[in-house]
C-alpha positions as CSV (number, residue, x, y, z in Angstrom):
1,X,95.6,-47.8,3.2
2,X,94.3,-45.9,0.7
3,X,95.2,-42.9,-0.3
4,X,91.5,-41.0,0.5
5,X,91.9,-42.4,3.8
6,X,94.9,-40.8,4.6
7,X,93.8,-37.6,6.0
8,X,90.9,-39.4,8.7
9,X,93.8,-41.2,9.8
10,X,96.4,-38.3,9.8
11,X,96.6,-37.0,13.9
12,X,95.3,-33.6,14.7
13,X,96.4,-31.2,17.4
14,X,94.2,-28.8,19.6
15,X,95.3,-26.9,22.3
16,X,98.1,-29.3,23.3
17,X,96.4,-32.6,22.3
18,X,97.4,-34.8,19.3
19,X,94.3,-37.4,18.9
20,X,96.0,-40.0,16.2
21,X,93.6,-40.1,13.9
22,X,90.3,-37.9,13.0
23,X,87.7,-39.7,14.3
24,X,85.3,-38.5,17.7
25,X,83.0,-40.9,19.2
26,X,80.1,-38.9,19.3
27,X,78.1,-38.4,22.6
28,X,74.9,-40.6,22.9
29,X,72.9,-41.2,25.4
30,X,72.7,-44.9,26.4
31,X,71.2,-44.9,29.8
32,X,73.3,-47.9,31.6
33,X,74.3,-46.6,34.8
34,X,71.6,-46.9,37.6
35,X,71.7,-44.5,40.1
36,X,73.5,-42.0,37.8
37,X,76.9,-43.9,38.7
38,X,78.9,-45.6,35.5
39,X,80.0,-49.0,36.2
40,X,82.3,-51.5,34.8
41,X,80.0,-52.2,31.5
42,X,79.8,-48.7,30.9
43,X,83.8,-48.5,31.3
44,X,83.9,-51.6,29.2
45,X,81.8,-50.7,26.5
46,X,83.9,-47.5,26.3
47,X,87.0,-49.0,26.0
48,X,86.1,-51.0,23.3
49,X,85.9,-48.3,20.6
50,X,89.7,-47.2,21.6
51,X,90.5,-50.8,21.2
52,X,88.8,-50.3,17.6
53,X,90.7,-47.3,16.8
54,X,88.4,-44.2,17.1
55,X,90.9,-41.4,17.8
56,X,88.6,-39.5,20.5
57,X,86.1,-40.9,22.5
58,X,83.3,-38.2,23.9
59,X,81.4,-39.7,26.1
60,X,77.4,-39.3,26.4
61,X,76.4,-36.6,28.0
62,X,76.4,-36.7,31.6
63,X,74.8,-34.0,34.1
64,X,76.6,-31.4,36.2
65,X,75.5,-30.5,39.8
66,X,72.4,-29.2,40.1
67,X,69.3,-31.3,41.4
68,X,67.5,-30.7,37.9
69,X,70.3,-31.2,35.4
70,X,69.2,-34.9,34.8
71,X,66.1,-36.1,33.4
72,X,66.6,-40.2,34.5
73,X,68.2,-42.0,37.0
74,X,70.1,-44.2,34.7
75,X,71.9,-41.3,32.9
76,X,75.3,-40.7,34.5
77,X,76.3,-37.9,36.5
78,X,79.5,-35.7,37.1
79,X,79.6,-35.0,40.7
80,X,79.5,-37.3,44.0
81,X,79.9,-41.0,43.7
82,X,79.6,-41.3,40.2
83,X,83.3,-39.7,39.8
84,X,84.5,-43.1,41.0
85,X,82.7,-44.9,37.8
86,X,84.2,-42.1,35.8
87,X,87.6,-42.5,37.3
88,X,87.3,-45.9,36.2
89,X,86.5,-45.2,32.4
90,X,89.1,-43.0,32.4
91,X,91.5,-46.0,33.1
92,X,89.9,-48.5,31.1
93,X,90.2,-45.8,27.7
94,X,93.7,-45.2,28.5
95,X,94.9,-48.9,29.3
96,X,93.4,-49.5,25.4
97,X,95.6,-46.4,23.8
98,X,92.6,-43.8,23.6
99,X,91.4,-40.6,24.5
100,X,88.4,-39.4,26.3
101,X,86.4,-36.5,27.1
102,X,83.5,-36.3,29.2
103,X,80.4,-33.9,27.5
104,X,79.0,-32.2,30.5
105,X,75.3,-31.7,30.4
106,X,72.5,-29.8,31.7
107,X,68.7,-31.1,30.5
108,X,67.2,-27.6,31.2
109,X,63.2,-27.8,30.4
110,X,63.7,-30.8,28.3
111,X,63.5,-32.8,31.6
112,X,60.0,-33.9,32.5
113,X,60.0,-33.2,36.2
114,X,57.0,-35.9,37.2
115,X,59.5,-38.9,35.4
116,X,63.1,-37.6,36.7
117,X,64.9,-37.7,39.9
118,X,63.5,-35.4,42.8
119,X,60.9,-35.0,41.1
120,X,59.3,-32.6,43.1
121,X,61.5,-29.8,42.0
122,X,60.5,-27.9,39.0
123,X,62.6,-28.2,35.8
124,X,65.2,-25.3,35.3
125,X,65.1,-22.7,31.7
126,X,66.2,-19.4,31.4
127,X,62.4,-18.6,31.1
128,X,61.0,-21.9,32.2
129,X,59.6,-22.6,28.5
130,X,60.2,-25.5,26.7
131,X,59.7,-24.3,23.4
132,X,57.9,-21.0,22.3
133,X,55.1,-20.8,24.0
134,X,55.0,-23.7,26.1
135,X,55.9,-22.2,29.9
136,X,56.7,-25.6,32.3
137,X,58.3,-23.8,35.2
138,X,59.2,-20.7,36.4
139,X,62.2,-18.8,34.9
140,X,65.4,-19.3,36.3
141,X,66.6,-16.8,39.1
142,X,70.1,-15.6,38.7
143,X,71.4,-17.0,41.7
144,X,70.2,-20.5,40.4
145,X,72.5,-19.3,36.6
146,X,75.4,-18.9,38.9
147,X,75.0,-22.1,40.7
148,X,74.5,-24.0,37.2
149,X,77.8,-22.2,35.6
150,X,79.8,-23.2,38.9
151,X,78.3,-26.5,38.1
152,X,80.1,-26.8,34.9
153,X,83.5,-25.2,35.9
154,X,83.7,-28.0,39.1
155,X,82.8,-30.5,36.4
156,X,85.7,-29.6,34.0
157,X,88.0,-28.9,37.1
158,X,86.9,-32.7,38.3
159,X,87.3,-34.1,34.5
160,X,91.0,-32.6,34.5
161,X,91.7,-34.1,38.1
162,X,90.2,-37.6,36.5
163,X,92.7,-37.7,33.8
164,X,90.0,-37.0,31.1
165,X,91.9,-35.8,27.9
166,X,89.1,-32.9,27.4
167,X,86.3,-31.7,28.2
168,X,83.3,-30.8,26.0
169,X,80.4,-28.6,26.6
170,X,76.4,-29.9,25.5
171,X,75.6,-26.1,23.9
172,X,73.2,-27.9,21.3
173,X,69.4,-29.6,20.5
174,X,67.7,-27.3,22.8
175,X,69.0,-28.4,26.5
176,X,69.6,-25.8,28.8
177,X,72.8,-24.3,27.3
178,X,71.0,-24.4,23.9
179,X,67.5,-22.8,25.6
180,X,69.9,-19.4,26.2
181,X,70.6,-19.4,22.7
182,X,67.3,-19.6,21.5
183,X,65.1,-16.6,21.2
184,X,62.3,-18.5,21.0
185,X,62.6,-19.7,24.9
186,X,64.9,-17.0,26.2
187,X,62.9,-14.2,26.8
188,X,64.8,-12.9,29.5
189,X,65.8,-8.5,29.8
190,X,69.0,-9.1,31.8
191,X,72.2,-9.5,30.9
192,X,71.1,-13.4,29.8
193,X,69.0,-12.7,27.4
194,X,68.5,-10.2,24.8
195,X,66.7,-9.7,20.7
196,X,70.4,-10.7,19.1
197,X,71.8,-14.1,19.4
198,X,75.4,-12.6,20.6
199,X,73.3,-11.2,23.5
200,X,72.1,-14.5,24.5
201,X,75.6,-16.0,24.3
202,X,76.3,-14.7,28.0
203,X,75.3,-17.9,30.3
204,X,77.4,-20.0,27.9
205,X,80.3,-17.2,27.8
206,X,80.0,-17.3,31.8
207,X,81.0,-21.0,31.6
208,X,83.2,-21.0,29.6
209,X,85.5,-18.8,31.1
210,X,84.4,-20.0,34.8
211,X,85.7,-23.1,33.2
212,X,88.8,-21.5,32.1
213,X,89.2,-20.5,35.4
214,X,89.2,-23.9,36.9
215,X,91.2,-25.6,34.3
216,X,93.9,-23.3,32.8
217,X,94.4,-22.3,29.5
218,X,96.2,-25.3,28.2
219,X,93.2,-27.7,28.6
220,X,91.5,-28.5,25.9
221,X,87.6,-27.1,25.7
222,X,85.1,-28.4,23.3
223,X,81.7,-26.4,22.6
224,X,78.9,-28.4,21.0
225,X,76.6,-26.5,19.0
226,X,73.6,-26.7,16.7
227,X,71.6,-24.9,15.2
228,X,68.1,-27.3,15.4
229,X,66.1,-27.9,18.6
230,X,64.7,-31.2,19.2
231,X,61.5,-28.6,19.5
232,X,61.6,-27.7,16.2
233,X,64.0,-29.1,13.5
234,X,64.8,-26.2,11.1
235,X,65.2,-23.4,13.2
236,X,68.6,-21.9,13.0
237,X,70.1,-19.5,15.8
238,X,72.1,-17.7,12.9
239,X,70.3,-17.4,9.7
240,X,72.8,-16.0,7.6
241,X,76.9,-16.5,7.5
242,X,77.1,-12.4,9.7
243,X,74.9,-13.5,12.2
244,X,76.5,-17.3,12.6
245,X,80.0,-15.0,12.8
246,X,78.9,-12.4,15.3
247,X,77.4,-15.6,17.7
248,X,80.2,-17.8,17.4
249,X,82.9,-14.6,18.0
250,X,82.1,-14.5,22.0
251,X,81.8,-17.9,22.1
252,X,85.6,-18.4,20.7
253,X,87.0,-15.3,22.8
254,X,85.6,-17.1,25.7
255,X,88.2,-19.7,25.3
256,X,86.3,-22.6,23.2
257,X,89.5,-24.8,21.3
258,X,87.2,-26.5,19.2
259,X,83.5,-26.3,17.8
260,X,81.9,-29.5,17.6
261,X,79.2,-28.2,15.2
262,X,76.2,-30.8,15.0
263,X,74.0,-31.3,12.1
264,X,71.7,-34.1,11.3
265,X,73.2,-34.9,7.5
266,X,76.4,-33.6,7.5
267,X,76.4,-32.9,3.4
268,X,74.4,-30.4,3.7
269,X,75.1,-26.8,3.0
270,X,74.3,-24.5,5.8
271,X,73.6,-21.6,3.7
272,X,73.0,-20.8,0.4
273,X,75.3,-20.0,-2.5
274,X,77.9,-22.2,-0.7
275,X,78.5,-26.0,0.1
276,X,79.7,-25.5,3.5
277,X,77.8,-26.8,6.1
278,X,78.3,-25.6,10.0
279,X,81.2,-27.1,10.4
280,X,82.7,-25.4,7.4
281,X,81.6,-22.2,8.1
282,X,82.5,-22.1,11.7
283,X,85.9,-23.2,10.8
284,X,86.0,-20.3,8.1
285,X,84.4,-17.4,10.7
286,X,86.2,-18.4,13.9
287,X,89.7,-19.5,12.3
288,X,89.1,-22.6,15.4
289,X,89.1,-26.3,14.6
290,X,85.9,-27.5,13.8
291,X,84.9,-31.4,14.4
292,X,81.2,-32.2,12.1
293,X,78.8,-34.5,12.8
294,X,75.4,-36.0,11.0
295,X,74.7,-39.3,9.8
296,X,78.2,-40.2,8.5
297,X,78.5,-43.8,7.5
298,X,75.0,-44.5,7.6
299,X,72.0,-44.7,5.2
300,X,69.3,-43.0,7.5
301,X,69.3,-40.1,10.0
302,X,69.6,-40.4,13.8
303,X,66.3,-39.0,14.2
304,X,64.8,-41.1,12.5
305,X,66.5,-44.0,14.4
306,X,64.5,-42.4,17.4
307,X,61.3,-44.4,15.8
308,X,63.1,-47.7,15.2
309,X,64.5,-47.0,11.8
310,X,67.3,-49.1,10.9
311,X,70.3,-48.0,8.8
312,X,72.5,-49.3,6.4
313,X,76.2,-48.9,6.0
314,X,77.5,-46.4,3.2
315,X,80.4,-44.9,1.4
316,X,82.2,-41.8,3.1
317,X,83.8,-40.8,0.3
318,X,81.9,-37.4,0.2
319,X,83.3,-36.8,3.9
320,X,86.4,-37.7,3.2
321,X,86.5,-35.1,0.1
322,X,85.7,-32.7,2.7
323,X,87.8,-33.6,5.0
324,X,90.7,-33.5,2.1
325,X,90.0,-29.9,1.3
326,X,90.0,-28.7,5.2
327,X,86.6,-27.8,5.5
328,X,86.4,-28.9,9.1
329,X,88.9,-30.9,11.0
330,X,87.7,-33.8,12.8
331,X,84.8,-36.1,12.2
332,X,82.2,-37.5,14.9
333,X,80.6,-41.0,14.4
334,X,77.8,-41.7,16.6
335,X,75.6,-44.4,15.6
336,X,77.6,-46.5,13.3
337,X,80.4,-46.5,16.4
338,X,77.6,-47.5,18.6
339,X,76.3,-50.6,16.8
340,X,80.2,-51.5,15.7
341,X,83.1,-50.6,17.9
342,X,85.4,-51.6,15.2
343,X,84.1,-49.1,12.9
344,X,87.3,-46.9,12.5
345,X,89.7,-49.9,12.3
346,X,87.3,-51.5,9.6
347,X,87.2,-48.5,7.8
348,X,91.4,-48.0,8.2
349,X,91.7,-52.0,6.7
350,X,89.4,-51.3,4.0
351,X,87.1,-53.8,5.5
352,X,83.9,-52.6,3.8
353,X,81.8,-55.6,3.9
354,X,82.5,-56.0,7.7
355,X,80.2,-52.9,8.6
356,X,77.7,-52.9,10.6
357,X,74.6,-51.7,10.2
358,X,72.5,-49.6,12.5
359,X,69.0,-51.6,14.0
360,X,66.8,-50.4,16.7
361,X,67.8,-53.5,19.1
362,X,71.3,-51.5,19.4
363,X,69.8,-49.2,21.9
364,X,68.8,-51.7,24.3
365,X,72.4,-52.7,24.8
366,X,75.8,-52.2,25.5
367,X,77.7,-53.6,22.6
């Protein structure tokens, strides 16, 4: 191996947990188990990238226990009968050597209510908008909040009783968690919302801990978090490095172990006058791990691979320089892990030429 590799493929220990090396499988949404249950392609599929050495698997997102967290019936679940498929991956990733972590998920106002399961309820938001402006349902009563953060504390609670390695939180691209954040869609006067971002940090902070509750404090707890909406691109929660610090500081006295900080290019610097980007600076305002994410190993960004764009392979030296100088601790690979479940032991062997790359056609299955 050489020597630039040696810190991706150095373990890493959060809370407890020492993943071998510092690869994540990042969460994406494949849309393979009908009836919201995983079955045994879906444990399969996830099996295979611990049999080709990613150090963490996170699985894509699947929805806590609320009638409206889901916006298809092919996306997994996290409550009722589709524990058993769970309970199944969980064995499948373990047999092969790996780790896994379930990211529990709530769609919010992203869900189109007319195309989802019981579809005659209306979609759930802290003030039923989908993006500034743009009012889809009503807002959410407070009652309804509680149900949804008891929702993700029997989630974790179930993940642990599973065997799951960790649990992550989807706080990110402008699903429910992420429509608190946002100022643009939380215009809420209670204790939920608030004109600072640290004020809108409560529902999350309500989780958290309710999660903490359920779990213990020796269980490790992943946050995902951005700072773009699939509603608008380049809007940022916290526009300068005080305000990012004063969000993320509840947040991580809540009881978060690791921020999973997702950007769509990670070599970008999140502000200027420094070549940090989220991941960095979270790591450097929280003192907490930090895993980044964003187009690593690929030519093209996943959003663009929303319109069929393919992608070509490509150097990581630039991460791995990163990664050398501790800017952020662990590293998430989503598509190039998708299309290639070899990718990390390719990588490891130096077996460049073996890559993958990234088409279109790798949506439409389970590889």
């Amino acid at each position: 191996m050489s020597a630039s590799l040696n810190k991706l493929f150095s373990p890493f220990t959060f809370n407890g947990l020492t993943v071998p090396n510092r690869i994540a499988m990042a969460p994406m949404t494949r849309q393979f188990s009908p009836g919201e249950v995983p079955g045994a392609d879906v444990a399969a599929y996830y099996r295979r990238r611990a049999e080709g050495g990613t150090g963490l698997i996170i699985t894509e997102g699947t929805t806590v226990n609320d009638p409206v967290a889901t916006m298809a019936d092919n996306v997994p679940a996290f409550h009722g009968p589709a524990l058993e498929g769970w309970k199944r991956v969980v064995e499948e990733v373990h047999e092969a050597g790996g780790l896994i972590a379930p990211q529990l998920w709530h769609v919010g106002t992203m869900r189109k209510a007319a195309q989802a399961p019981r579809s005659e309820l209306p979609s759930a938001g802290p003030s039923g908008l989908l993006l500034p402006g743009k009012k889809v349902s009503e807002p959410m009563s407070k009652e309804h909040i509680q149900l949804v953060i008891d929702a993700f504390a029997r989630g974790a609670a179930d993940a642990q009783e599973l065997g799951f390695d960790a649990v992550e939180l989807h706080g990110a691209h402008g699903y429910l968690i992420d429509q608190f954040f946002w100022e643009g869609t939380n215009l809420r006067d209670d204790e939920f919302g608030g004109g600072e971002a640290v004020a809108r940090t409560r529902f999350a902070t309500d989780i958290i801990k309710a999660v903490r509750r359920e779990v213990g404090n020796d269980y490790p707890l992943i946050l995902r978090f951005s700072q773009w909406k699939q509603q608008d691109f380049t809007h940022k929660i916290a526009p300068t490095p005080d305000e990012l610090a004063a969000f993320l500081k509840p947040l991580s006295d809540a009881g978060v172990d690791m921020f999973h900080c997702s950007t769509r290019r990670f070599w970008e610097p999140e502000f200027e006058g420094s070549d940090l980007n989220l991941a960095g600076w979270t790591k450097k305002l929280t003192g907490k791990p930090t895993m980044t994410v964003g187009s690593v190993g690929l030519s093209g960004e996943f959003i663009g691979a929303f319109a069929g764009e393919s992608s070509e392979p490509t150097s990581i030296d630039k991460l791995l320089d990163r990664l050398d100088a501790d800017e952020f601790d662990m590293v998430a690979v989503g598509r190039a892990l998708l299309v290639d479940p070899e990718w990390a032991n390719k990588i490891r062997e130096g077996r460049s030429t073996e890559l993958k790359p990234y088409t279109k056609e790798a949506m439409a299955q389970l590889a």
